[in-house]
Kinemage of the C-alpha trace (Angstrom):
@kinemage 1
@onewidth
@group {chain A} dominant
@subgroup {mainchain}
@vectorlist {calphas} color= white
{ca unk a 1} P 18.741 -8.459 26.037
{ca unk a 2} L 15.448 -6.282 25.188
{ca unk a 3} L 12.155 -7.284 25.104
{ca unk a 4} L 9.769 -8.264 22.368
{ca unk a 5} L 6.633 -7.150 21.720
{ca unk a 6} L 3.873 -9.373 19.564
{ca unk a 7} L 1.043 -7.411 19.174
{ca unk a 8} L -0.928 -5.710 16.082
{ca unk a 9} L 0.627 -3.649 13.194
{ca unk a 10} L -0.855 0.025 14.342
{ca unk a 11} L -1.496 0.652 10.337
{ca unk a 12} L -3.498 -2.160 10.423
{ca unk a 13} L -6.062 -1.229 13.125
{ca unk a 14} L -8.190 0.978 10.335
{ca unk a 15} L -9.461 -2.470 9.754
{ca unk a 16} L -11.154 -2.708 12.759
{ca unk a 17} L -13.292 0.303 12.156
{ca unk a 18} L -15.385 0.086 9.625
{ca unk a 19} L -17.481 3.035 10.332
{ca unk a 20} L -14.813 5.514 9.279
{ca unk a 21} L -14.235 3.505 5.897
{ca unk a 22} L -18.612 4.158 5.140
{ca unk a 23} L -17.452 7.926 6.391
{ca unk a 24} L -14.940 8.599 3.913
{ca unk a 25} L -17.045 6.303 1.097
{ca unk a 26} L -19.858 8.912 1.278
{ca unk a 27} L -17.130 11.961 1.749
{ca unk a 28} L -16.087 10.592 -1.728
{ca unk a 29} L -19.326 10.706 -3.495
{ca unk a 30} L -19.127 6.242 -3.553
{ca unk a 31} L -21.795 5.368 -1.185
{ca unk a 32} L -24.120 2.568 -2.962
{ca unk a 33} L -21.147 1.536 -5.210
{ca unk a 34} L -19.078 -1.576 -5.074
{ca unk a 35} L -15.347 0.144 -4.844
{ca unk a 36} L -12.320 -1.777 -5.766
{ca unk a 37} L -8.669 -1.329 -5.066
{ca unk a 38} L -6.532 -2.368 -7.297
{ca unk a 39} L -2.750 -3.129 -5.864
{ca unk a 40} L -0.283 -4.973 -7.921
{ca unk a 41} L 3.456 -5.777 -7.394
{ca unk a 42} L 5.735 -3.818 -9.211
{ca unk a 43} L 7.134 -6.963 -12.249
{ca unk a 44} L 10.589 -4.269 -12.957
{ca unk a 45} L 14.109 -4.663 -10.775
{ca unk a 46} L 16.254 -1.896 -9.343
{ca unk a 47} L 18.473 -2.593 -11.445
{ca unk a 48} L 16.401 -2.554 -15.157
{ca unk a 49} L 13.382 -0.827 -15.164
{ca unk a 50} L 10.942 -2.542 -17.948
{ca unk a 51} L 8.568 -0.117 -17.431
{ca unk a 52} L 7.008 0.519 -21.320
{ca unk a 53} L 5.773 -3.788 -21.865
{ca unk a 54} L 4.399 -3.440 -18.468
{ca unk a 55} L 2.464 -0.216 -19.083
{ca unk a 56} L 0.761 -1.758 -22.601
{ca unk a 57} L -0.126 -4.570 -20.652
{ca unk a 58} L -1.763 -3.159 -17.416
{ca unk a 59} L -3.265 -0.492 -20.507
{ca unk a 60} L -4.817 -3.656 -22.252
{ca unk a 61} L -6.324 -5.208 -18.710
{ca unk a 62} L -7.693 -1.733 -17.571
{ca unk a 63} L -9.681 -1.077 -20.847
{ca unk a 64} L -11.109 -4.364 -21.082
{ca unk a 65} L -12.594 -4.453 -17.204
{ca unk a 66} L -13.259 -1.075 -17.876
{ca unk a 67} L -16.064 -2.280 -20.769
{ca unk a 68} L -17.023 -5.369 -18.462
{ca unk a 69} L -17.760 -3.243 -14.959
{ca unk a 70} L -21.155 -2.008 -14.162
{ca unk a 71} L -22.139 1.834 -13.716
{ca unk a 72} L -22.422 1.134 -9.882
{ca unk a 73} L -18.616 -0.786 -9.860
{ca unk a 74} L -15.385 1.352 -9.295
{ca unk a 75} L -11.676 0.172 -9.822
{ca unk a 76} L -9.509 2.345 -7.806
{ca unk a 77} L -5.623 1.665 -9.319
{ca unk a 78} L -2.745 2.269 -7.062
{ca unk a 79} L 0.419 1.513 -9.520
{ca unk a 80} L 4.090 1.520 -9.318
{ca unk a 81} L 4.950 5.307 -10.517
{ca unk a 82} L 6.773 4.009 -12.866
{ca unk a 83} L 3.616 2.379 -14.602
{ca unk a 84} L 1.109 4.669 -13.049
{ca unk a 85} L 2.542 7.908 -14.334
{ca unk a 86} L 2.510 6.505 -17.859
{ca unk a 87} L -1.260 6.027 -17.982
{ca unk a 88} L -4.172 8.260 -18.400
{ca unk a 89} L -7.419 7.847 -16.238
{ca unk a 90} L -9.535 10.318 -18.002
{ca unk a 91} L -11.319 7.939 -21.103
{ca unk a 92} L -12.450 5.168 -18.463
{ca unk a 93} L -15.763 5.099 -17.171
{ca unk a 94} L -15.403 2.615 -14.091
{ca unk a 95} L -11.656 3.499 -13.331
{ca unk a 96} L -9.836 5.860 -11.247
{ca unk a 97} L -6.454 6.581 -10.326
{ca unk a 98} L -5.864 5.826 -6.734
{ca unk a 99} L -6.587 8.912 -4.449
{ca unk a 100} L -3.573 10.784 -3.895
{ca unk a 101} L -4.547 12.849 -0.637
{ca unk a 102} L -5.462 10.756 1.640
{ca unk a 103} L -3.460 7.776 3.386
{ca unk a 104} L -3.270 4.094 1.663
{ca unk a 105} L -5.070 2.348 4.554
{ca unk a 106} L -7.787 4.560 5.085
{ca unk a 107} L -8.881 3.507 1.487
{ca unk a 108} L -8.133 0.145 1.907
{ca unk a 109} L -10.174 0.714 4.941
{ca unk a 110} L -12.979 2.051 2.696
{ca unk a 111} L -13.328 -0.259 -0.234
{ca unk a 112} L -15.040 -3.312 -0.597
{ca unk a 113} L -12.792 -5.587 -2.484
{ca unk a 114} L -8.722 -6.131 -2.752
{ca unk a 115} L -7.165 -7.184 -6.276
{ca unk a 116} L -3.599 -7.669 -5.976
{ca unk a 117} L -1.470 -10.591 -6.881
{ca unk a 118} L 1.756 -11.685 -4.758
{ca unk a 119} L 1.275 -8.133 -2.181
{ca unk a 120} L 1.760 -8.650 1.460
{ca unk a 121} L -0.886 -5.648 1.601
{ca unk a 122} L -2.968 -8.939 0.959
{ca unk a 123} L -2.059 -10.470 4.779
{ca unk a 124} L -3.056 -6.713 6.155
{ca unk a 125} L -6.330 -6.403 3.974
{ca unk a 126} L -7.359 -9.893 5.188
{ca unk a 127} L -7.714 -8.000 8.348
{ca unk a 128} L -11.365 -6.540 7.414
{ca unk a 129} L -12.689 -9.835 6.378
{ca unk a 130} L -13.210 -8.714 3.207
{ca unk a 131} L -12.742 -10.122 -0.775
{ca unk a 132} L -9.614 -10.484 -1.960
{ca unk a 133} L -8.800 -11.439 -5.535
{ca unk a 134} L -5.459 -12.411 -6.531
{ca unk a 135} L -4.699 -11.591 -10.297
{ca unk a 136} L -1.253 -13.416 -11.137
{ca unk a 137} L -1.320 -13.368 -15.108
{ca unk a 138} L 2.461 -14.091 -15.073
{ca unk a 139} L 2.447 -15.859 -11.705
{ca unk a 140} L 4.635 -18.903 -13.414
{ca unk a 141} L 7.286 -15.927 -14.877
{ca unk a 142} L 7.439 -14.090 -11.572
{ca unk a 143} L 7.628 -17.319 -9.313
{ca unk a 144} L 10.408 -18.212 -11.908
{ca unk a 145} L 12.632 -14.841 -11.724
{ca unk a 146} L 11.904 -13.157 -8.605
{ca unk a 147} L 10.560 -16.256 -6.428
{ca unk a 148} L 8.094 -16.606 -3.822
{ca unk a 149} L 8.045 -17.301 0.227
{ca unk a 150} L 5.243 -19.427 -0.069
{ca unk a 151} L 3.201 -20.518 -2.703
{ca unk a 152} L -0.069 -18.035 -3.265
{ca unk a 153} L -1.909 -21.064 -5.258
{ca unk a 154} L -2.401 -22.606 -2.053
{ca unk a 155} L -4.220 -19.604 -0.533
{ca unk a 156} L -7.948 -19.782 0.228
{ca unk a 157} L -8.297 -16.682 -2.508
{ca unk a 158} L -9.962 -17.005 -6.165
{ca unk a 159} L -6.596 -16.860 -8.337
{ca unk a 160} L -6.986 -15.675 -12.076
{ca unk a 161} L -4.830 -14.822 -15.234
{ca unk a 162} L -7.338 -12.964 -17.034
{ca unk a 163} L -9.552 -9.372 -16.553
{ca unk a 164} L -12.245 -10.939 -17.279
{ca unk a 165} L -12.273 -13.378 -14.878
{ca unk a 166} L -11.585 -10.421 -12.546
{ca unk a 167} L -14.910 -8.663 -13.603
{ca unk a 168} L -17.079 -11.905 -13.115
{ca unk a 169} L -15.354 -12.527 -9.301
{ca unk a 170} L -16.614 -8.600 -8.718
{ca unk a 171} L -20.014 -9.771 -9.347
{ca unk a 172} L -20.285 -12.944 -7.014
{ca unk a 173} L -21.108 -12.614 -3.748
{ca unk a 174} L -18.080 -12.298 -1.161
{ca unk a 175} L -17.194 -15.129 0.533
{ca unk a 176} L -16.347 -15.064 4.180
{ca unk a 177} L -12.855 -14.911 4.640
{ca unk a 178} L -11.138 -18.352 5.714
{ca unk a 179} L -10.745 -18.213 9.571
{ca unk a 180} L -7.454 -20.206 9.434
{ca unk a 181} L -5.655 -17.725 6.656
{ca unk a 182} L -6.667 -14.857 9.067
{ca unk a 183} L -5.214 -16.923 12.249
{ca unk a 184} L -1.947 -17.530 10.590
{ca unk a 185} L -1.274 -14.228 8.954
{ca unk a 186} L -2.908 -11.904 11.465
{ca unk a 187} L -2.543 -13.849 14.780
{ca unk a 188} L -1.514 -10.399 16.983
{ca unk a 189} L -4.345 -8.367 14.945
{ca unk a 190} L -7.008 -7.519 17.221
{ca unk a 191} L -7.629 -3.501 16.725
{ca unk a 192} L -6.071 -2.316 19.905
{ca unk a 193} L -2.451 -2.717 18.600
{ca unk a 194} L -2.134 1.194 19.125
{ca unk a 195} L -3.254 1.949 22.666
{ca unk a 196} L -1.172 -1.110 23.705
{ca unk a 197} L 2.377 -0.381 22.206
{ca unk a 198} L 1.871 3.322 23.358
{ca unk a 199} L 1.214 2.036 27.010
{ca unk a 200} L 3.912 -0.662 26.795
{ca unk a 201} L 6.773 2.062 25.406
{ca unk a 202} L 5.439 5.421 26.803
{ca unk a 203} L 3.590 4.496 30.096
Protein backbone atom coordinates (compact mmCIF):
# COMPACT_ATOMS: atom_id res chain seq x y z
CA UNK A 1 0.00 0.00 0.00
CA UNK A 2 3.22 2.39 0.45
CA UNK A 3 5.18 3.86 -1.97
CA UNK A 4 8.51 3.04 -3.52
CA UNK A 5 11.25 4.99 -3.95
CA UNK A 6 14.11 4.21 -6.85
CA UNK A 7 16.65 6.53 -6.43
CA UNK A 8 20.56 6.43 -5.41
CA UNK A 9 22.13 4.51 -2.44
CA UNK A 10 23.06 7.81 -0.14
CA UNK A 11 26.54 5.82 0.72
CA UNK A 12 27.15 5.82 -2.67
CA UNK A 13 27.03 9.56 -3.51
CA UNK A 14 30.93 9.98 -2.18
CA UNK A 15 31.41 8.81 -5.67
CA UNK A 16 30.25 11.71 -7.16
CA UNK A 17 32.73 13.94 -5.47
CA UNK A 18 35.88 13.43 -6.26
CA UNK A 19 37.37 16.47 -4.81
CA UNK A 20 36.97 15.29 -1.23
CA UNK A 21 38.63 11.80 -2.17
CA UNK A 22 42.15 14.22 -3.56
CA UNK A 23 41.31 16.04 0.05
CA UNK A 24 41.66 13.20 2.22
CA UNK A 25 44.57 11.56 -0.33
CA UNK A 26 46.83 14.54 0.56
CA UNK A 27 45.40 14.59 4.43
CA UNK A 28 46.97 11.05 4.28
CA UNK A 29 50.38 11.87 3.12
CA UNK A 30 49.31 9.71 -0.64
CA UNK A 31 49.10 12.48 -3.04
CA UNK A 32 51.28 11.44 -6.29
CA UNK A 33 50.78 7.70 -5.42
CA UNK A 34 48.66 5.16 -7.15
CA UNK A 35 46.47 3.84 -3.92
CA UNK A 36 44.77 0.56 -4.00
CA UNK A 37 42.01 -0.97 -1.99
CA UNK A 38 42.04 -4.19 -1.52
CA UNK A 39 38.38 -5.85 -0.60
CA UNK A 40 37.90 -9.52 -0.71
CA UNK A 41 34.92 -11.78 0.29
CA UNK A 42 35.22 -13.47 3.36
CA UNK A 43 35.85 -17.73 1.78
CA UNK A 44 34.74 -19.06 5.86
CA UNK A 45 30.79 -19.90 6.85
CA UNK A 46 28.97 -19.00 10.05
CA UNK A 47 28.93 -22.03 10.83
CA UNK A 48 32.99 -23.23 10.46
CA UNK A 49 35.32 -20.65 10.52
CA UNK A 50 38.55 -21.80 8.31
CA UNK A 51 40.24 -18.95 9.20
CA UNK A 52 44.23 -20.30 9.62
CA UNK A 53 44.47 -21.86 5.39
CA UNK A 54 42.95 -18.63 4.50
CA UNK A 55 45.35 -16.43 6.47
CA UNK A 56 48.69 -18.43 4.88
CA UNK A 57 47.21 -17.87 1.71
CA UNK A 58 46.20 -14.11 1.65
CA UNK A 59 50.03 -14.06 3.73
CA UNK A 60 51.60 -15.71 0.53
CA UNK A 61 49.64 -13.15 -2.09
CA UNK A 62 50.45 -10.02 0.09
CA UNK A 63 54.28 -10.70 0.22
CA UNK A 64 54.64 -11.48 -3.26
CA UNK A 65 52.74 -8.06 -4.65
CA UNK A 66 54.40 -6.59 -1.94
CA UNK A 67 58.06 -7.36 -3.86
CA UNK A 68 56.31 -6.65 -7.36
CA UNK A 69 54.69 -2.93 -6.41
CA UNK A 70 56.56 0.19 -7.09
CA UNK A 71 57.72 2.80 -4.30
CA UNK A 72 54.93 5.19 -5.64
CA UNK A 73 52.04 2.06 -5.50
CA UNK A 74 50.02 1.46 -2.20
CA UNK A 75 47.76 -1.64 -1.37
CA UNK A 76 45.37 -0.63 1.22
CA UNK A 77 43.82 -4.27 2.72
CA UNK A 78 40.45 -4.22 4.26
CA UNK A 79 40.05 -8.09 5.49
CA UNK A 80 37.54 -10.15 7.21
CA UNK A 81 38.70 -9.76 11.09
CA UNK A 82 38.96 -12.99 11.20
CA UNK A 83 41.90 -12.98 8.56
CA UNK A 84 42.89 -9.42 9.11
CA UNK A 85 43.62 -9.68 12.79
CA UNK A 86 45.91 -12.62 12.12
CA UNK A 87 48.33 -10.66 9.93
CA UNK A 88 51.00 -8.19 10.54
CA UNK A 89 51.42 -4.99 8.30
CA UNK A 90 54.62 -3.78 9.71
CA UNK A 91 57.51 -5.84 7.29
CA UNK A 92 55.69 -4.66 3.94
CA UNK A 93 56.86 -1.85 2.10
CA UNK A 94 53.83 -1.14 -0.36
CA UNK A 95 51.05 -2.48 2.07
CA UNK A 96 48.88 -1.13 4.65
CA UNK A 97 46.18 -2.23 6.74
CA UNK A 98 43.01 -0.54 5.80
CA UNK A 99 42.48 2.79 7.77
CA UNK A 100 40.55 2.19 10.74
CA UNK A 101 39.24 5.86 11.55
CA UNK A 102 37.70 6.98 8.95
CA UNK A 103 34.47 5.60 7.05
CA UNK A 104 34.80 2.69 4.22
CA UNK A 105 33.46 4.90 1.40
CA UNK A 106 35.31 7.87 1.94
CA UNK A 107 38.41 5.67 1.07
CA UNK A 108 36.88 3.99 -1.55
CA UNK A 109 36.10 7.48 -2.50
CA UNK A 110 39.84 8.28 -2.33
CA UNK A 111 41.70 5.51 -4.03
CA UNK A 112 42.40 4.92 -7.43
CA UNK A 113 41.83 1.30 -8.04
CA UNK A 114 39.29 -1.56 -6.53
CA UNK A 115 40.63 -5.30 -6.15
CA UNK A 116 38.01 -7.46 -4.92
CA UNK A 117 36.66 -10.65 -6.30
CA UNK A 118 32.78 -11.67 -6.04
CA UNK A 119 31.99 -8.08 -3.60
CA UNK A 120 28.90 -6.19 -4.39
CA UNK A 121 31.16 -3.16 -3.07
CA UNK A 122 32.24 -3.81 -6.81
CA UNK A 123 28.52 -2.52 -8.30
CA UNK A 124 28.98 0.68 -5.74
CA UNK A 125 32.76 1.34 -6.68
CA UNK A 126 31.76 1.19 -10.38
CA UNK A 127 30.09 4.35 -9.41
CA UNK A 128 33.45 6.57 -9.74
CA UNK A 129 34.33 5.20 -13.05
CA UNK A 130 37.24 3.92 -11.83
CA UNK A 131 39.54 0.37 -12.21
CA UNK A 132 38.32 -2.46 -10.85
CA UNK A 133 40.20 -5.74 -10.73
CA UNK A 134 38.57 -8.84 -9.82
CA UNK A 135 41.02 -11.42 -8.16
CA UNK A 136 39.01 -14.87 -7.97
CA UNK A 137 41.97 -17.43 -7.34
CA UNK A 138 39.35 -20.00 -6.17
CA UNK A 139 36.50 -18.56 -8.24
CA UNK A 140 35.67 -22.37 -9.56
CA UNK A 141 35.70 -23.59 -5.50
CA UNK A 142 33.58 -20.67 -4.35
CA UNK A 143 31.09 -20.73 -7.41
CA UNK A 144 31.01 -24.52 -6.46
CA UNK A 145 30.19 -24.22 -2.51
CA UNK A 146 28.74 -20.96 -1.89
CA UNK A 147 27.33 -20.10 -5.55
CA UNK A 148 26.93 -17.06 -7.43
CA UNK A 149 23.84 -14.66 -8.69
CA UNK A 150 25.39 -14.13 -11.82
CA UNK A 151 28.39 -15.14 -13.32
CA UNK A 152 31.46 -12.44 -12.64
CA UNK A 153 33.43 -14.01 -15.82
CA UNK A 154 31.06 -12.29 -17.90
CA UNK A 155 31.78 -8.84 -16.40
CA UNK A 156 33.59 -6.18 -18.45
CA UNK A 157 36.50 -6.39 -15.50
CA UNK A 158 40.18 -7.96 -16.00
CA UNK A 159 39.64 -11.36 -13.93
CA UNK A 160 42.89 -13.07 -12.51
CA UNK A 161 44.00 -16.07 -10.25
CA UNK A 162 47.35 -14.92 -9.55
CA UNK A 163 49.21 -11.66 -7.57
CA UNK A 164 51.13 -11.23 -10.09
CA UNK A 165 48.85 -10.72 -12.59
CA UNK A 166 47.36 -8.26 -10.07
CA UNK A 167 50.66 -6.18 -9.96
CA UNK A 168 50.98 -6.01 -13.88
CA UNK A 169 46.94 -4.80 -14.19
CA UNK A 170 48.19 -1.89 -11.49
CA UNK A 171 50.58 -0.80 -14.02
CA UNK A 172 48.35 -0.51 -17.26
CA UNK A 173 46.56 2.29 -17.88
CA UNK A 174 42.78 2.33 -16.57
CA UNK A 175 40.35 1.65 -18.86
CA UNK A 176 37.14 3.59 -18.98
CA UNK A 177 34.59 1.87 -17.26
CA UNK A 178 31.94 0.00 -19.59
CA UNK A 179 28.89 2.39 -19.88
CA UNK A 180 26.43 -0.57 -20.02
CA UNK A 181 27.86 -2.38 -16.58
CA UNK A 182 27.38 1.12 -14.96
CA UNK A 183 23.65 1.42 -16.56
CA UNK A 184 22.63 -1.91 -15.27
CA UNK A 185 24.13 -1.91 -11.83
CA UNK A 186 23.85 1.78 -10.99
CA UNK A 187 20.76 2.88 -13.02
CA UNK A 188 19.24 5.27 -9.89
CA UNK A 189 23.01 6.53 -9.16
CA UNK A 190 23.24 10.02 -10.05
CA UNK A 191 24.89 11.87 -6.79
CA UNK A 192 21.82 13.57 -5.52
CA UNK A 193 20.36 10.36 -3.94
CA UNK A 194 20.64 12.27 -0.49
CA UNK A 195 18.93 15.63 -0.92
CA UNK A 196 16.15 13.69 -2.74
CA UNK A 197 15.13 10.90 -0.19
CA UNK A 198 15.43 13.63 2.60
CA UNK A 199 12.89 15.87 0.60
CA UNK A 200 10.72 12.89 -0.42
CA UNK A 201 10.49 11.48 3.52
CA UNK A 202 11.07 14.72 5.57
CA UNK A 203 9.64 17.59 3.37
Amino acid sequence: QGEIIHDSYPRNEIFFHSEQGEKLKKELGLQGKQVTVYMPTFRGKADAVDSGGAVERVKEYLQTCDQLLRDDQVLLVKLHPFVGNALEFHSYRHIRRFPQVYDTYDILNMCDVLITDYSSVMYDFANSGKKIILFAYDIEDYAGSRGMYEDIRTYPFPLVRTPKEVADLLKTPVKELDEAFRKKYGTYEQGSGIRNLCHHVIL
